[in-house]
N, C-alpha and C positions, 0 to 999 in steps of 0.2 A: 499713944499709938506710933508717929511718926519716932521717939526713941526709942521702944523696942525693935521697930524696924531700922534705924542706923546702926543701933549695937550688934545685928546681924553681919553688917558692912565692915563693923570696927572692928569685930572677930577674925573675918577674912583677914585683914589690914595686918592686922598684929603678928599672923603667923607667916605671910609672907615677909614680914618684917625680919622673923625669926631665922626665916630659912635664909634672908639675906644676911643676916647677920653671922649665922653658920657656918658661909660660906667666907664671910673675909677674915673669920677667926682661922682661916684654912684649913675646915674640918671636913669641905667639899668641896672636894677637884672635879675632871672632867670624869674620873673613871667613878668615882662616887654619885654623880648624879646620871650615868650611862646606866649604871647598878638601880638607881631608882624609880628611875622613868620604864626600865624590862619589867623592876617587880611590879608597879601599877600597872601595865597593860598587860602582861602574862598571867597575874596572879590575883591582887586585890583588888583591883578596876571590876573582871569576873566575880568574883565573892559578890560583892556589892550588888551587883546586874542580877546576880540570882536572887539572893537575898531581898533586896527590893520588891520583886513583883511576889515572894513567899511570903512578908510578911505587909504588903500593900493590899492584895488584891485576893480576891475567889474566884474562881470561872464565872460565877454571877454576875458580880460587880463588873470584869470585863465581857462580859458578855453586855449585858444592861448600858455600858457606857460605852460602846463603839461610836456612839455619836462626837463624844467628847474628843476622842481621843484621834479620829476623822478628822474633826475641825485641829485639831493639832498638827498634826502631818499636814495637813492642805496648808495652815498658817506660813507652817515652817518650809513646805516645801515651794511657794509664791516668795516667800523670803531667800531662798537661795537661790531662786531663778532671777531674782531682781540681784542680788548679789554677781551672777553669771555676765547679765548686763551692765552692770557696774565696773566690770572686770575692764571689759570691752572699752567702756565710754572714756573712764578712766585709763588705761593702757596699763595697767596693772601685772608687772614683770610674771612673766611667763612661773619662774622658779618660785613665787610667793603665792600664786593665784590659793591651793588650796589653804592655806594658815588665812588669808584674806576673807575666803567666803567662808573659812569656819570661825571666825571673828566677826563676821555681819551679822550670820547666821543663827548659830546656836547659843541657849542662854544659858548659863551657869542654875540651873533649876533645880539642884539640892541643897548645895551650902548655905546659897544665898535666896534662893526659890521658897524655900519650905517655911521659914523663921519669917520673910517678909509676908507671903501670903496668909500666914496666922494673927501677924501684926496688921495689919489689916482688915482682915475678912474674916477673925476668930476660926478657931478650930474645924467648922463645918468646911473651912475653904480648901484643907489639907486631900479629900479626897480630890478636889480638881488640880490641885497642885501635882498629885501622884498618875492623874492622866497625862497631862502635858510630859513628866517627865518621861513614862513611855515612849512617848513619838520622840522627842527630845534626843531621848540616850538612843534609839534605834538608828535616828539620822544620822548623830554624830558617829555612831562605831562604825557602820556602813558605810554610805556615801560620804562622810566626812573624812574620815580614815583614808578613804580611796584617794579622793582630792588631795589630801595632805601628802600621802607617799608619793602622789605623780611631784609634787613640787619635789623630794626627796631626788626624785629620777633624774629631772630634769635640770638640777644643780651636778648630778652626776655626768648628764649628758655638755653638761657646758651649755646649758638651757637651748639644744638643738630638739631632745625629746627622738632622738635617732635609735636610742639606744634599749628601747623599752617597748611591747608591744601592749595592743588591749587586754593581751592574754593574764600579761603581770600586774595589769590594772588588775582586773576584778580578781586574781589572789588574791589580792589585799583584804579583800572583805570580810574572807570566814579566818578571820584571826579569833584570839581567847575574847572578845570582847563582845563581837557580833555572835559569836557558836554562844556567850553565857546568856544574851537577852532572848534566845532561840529557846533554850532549855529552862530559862526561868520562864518564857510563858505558857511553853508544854508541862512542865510541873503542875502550874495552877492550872490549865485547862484539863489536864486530866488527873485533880484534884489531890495530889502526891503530897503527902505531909513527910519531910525530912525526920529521920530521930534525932532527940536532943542537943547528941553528942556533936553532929553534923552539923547542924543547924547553927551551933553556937562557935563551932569553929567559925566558918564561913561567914559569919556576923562576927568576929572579934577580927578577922584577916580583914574584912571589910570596910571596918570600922577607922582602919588606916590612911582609906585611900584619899579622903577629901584635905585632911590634914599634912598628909605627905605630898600631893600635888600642890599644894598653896605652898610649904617650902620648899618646892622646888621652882616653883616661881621665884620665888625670892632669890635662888639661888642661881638662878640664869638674870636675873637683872643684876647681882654684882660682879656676874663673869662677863656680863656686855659692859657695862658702868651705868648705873642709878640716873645720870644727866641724863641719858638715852632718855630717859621716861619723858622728857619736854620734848621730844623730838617729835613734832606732827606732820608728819610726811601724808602723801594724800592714801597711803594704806591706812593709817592710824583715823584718818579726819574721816575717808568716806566708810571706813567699821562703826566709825560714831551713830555717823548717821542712819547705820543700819541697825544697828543695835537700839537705838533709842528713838528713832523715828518710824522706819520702816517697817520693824518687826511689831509695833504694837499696832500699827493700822492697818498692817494685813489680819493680822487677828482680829481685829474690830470689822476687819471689812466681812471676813469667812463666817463667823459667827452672825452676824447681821441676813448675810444670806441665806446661812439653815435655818435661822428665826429660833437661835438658843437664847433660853432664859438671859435675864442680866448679871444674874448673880455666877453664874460660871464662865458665861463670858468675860465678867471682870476679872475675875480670878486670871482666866488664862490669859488675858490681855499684861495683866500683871508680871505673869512668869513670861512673854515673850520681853519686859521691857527690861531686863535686865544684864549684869555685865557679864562678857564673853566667856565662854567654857572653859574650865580650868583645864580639861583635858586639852586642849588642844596645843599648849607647849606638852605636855606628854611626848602626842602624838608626832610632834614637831620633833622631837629629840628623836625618838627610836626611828625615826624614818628619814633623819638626816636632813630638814626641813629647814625652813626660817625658825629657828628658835627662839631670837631675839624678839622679830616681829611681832611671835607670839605672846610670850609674857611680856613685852610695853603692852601689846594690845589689853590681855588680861590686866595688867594690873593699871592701866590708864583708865580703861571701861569701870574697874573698880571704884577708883577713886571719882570717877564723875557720877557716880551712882549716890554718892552723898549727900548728890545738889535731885537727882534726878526723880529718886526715893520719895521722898517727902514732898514733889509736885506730885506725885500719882494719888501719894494718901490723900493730901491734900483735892484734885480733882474728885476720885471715888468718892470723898466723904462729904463733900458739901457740894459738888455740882449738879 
């Protein structure tokens, strides 16, 4: 159990490997991964979002599972308010704050989400898995997105934040990201089946997007330098702690309170303890953000998930 659920990890590992390794053969410069970070969020990021909840869910199962998926959004949104505070306690530079609390925050719940919770929890656990990422991918395109382009704004403003009103904030929202999780859940709710031809497009565009953001990590860690990665600044040390502390005992605590079963509670406790959102150097790049910040975060959260991994199997299984 505990090596099918690290080969998950070492999956991850190897492609961000790849895409560094791509990058200092000089086959990715700055306009090559400017080009890659547009198509993921304009184009395949979307595919995937729709795709998802078409081939996840029926208006039944989200209807029937609004509880689950409640305790998701509460988990995570007690998690980014404790992230908010954090900001504060911490003094957490104005221009980083959003790549910060999307590094507390939100967890990598498909690449690394889906493969651990089967390794685990067997097969039955994949529909809780597919709740959580719901709320997941909704926080992250929305309010995540927002946060992140304010940091964007505010390295533009010379971090005075003079330059930008509320108004440019919430543009941000109905980007291709936040408009594809809108329309993939109107599709299911009013029971739309895609033709073939469609369908498979939009699942073959889709198909690119987890693998093409893992080398693009790779490839913003060898345009900072790979040593960065030992770098634990208190961004990097207090995302630790939110990622692998804070997010699984909000979820423990929110689930406790509705008085949900154990067995999906575990699941989702699962998908909140994991490492940080791959989108979130994406979201970092196209919006002119901490890039760097982002993938150490990403790929430090990654590698600690080795040791992290195999304590939760380890707990769920015999505690």
């Amino acid at each position: 159990m505990i090596f099918e659920a690290v080969q998950a990890v070492l999956m991850v590992v190897i492609i961000i490997a790849a895409g560094y390794f791509i990058a200092r053969a000089g086959w990715a410069g700055k306009t090559v991964t400017d080009f890659i970070s547009n198509l993921i969020v304009g184009v395949t990021l979307p595919c995937t979002a729709v795709m998802a909840f078409l081939t996840g869910f029926t208006a039944k199962t989200l209807a029937d599972s609004w509880i689950y998926i409640l305790a998701s959004f509460a988990a995570i949104g007690v998690t980014w308010l404790a992230a908010k505070l954090v900001v504060k306690i911490a003094k957490i530079k104005k221009t980083q704050r959003g790549v910060f609390t999307a590094l507390f925050s939100f967890s990598n719940s498909v690449f690394v989400g889906l493969p651990v919770a089967t390794a685990i929890f067997g097969e039955e656990a994949l529909v809780f898995a597919l709740f959580y990422y719901v709320a997941n991918t909704t926080f992250m395109n929305s309010l995540g997105f927002v946060e992140i382009a304010r940091d964007g704004m505010e390295l533009s403003c010379g971090g005075k934040g003079a330059c930008f009103s509320a108004k440019d904030i919430l543009k941000k929202i109905f980007k291709p990201p936040m408009i594809a999780v809108l329309v993939g859940f109107l599709l299911v709710m009013l029971n739309v089946r895609l033709p073939v031809f469609l369908s498979s497009a939009l699942s073959y565009i889709g198909d690119v997007t987890s693998p093409l953001a893992l080398m693009f990590v790779g490839m913003i860690l060898q345009r900072t330098g790979i040593s960065r990665i030992r770098k634990f600044d208190k961004g990097i040390s207090w995302a630790l702690v939110g990622r692998y502390l804070v997010s699984p005992l909000a979820m423990l605590g929110i689930t406790a309170c509705m008085g949900l079963p154990a067995f999906p509670s575990e699941v989702l406790t699962i998908q909140m303890s994991l490492p940080a959102m791959v989108t979130t150097t994406i979201f970092a790049e196209i919006s002119g953000a901490d890039t760097e910040l982002a993938a150490r975060g990403v790929a430090v959260t990654t590698l600690l998930s080795f040791l992290t991994i195999p304590i939760y199997i380890l707990l769920f299984t015999y505690v």
